[in-house]
C-alpha positions in Angstrom: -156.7 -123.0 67.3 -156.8 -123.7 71.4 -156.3 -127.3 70.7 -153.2 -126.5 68.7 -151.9 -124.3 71.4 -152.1 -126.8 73.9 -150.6 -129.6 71.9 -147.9 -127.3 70.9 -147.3 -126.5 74.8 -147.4 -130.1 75.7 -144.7 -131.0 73.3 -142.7 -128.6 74.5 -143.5 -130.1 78.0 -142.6 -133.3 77.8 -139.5 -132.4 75.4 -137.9 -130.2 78.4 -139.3 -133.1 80.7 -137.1 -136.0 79.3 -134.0 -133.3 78.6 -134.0 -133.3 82.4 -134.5 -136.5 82.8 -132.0 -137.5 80.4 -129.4 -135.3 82.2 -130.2 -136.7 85.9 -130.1 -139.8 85.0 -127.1 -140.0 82.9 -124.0 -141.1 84.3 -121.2 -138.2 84.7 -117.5 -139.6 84.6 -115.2 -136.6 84.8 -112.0 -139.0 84.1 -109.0 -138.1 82.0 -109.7 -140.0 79.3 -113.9 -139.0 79.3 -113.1 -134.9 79.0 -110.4 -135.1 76.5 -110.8 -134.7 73.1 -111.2 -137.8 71.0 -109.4 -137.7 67.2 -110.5 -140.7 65.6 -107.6 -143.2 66.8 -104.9 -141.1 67.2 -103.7 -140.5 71.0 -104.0 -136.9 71.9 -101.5 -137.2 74.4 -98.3 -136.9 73.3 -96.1 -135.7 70.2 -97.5 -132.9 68.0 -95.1 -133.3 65.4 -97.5 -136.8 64.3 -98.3 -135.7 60.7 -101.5 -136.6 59.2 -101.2 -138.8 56.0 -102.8 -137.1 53.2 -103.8 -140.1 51.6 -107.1 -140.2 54.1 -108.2 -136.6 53.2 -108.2 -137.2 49.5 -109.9 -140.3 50.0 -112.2 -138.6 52.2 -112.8 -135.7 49.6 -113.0 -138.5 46.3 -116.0 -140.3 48.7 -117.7 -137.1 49.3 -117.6 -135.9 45.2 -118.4 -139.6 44.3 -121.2 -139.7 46.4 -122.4 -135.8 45.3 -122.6 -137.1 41.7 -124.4 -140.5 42.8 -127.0 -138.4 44.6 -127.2 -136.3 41.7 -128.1 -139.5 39.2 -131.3 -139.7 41.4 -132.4 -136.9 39.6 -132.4 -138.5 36.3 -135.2 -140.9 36.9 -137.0 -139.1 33.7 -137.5 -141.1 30.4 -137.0 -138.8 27.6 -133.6 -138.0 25.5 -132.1 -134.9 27.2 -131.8 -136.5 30.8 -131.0 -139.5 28.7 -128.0 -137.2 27.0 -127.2 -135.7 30.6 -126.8 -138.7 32.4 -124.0 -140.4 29.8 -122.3 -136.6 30.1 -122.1 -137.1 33.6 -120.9 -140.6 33.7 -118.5 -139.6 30.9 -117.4 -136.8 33.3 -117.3 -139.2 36.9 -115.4 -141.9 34.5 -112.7 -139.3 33.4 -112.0 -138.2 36.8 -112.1 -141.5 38.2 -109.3 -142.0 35.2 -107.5 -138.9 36.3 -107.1 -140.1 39.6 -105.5 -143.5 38.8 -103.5 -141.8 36.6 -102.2 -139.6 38.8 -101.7 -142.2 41.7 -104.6 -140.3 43.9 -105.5 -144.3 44.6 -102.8 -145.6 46.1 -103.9 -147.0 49.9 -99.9 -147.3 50.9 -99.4 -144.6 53.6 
């Protein structure tokens, strides 16, 4: 039990020891650019009015369900007939929506 005390304590040690380490030795620009906010390529200087195409959020939100479902195939990695049965419902489901989408011109990359 001692000896798991003391490991314990020297982990926390040397995690606070190269936190301040880290933070001494790091190199602290306070320049314009450094302290503003960063929005992913667009300048944050400047107009408000920019509008944000909507085209990147749905993509962003078809990725995110797409990947969801692909995480929850993983799960079907049993060999008998129901996950057999569940796996063609939810490819027959991802398939439809993927349909949907087309259809309703969700895939479009023209801004």
């Amino acid at each position: 039990m001692l000896v798991l005390i003391m490991v314990l304590l020297f982990t926390l040690v040397l995690l606070l020891a190269f936190y301040v380490i880290n933070f001494v030795l790091s190199i602290k620009d306070m320049g314009k650019n450094k302290i503003s906010a960063f929005e992913c390529g667009f300048v944050s200087v400047g107009k408000i009015q920019n509008s944000f195409s909507i085209h990147f959020f749905i993509m962003m939100l078809m990725f995110v369900i797409f990947d969801l479902e692909i995480v929850m195939f993983l799960g079907i990695l049993v060999s008998d007939l129901s996950s057999y049965v569940s796996f063609l419902l939810k490819i027959f489901f991802i398939l439809g929506g993927f349909y949907m989408e087309w259809w309703y011109g969700k895939l479009v990359w023209v801004i």
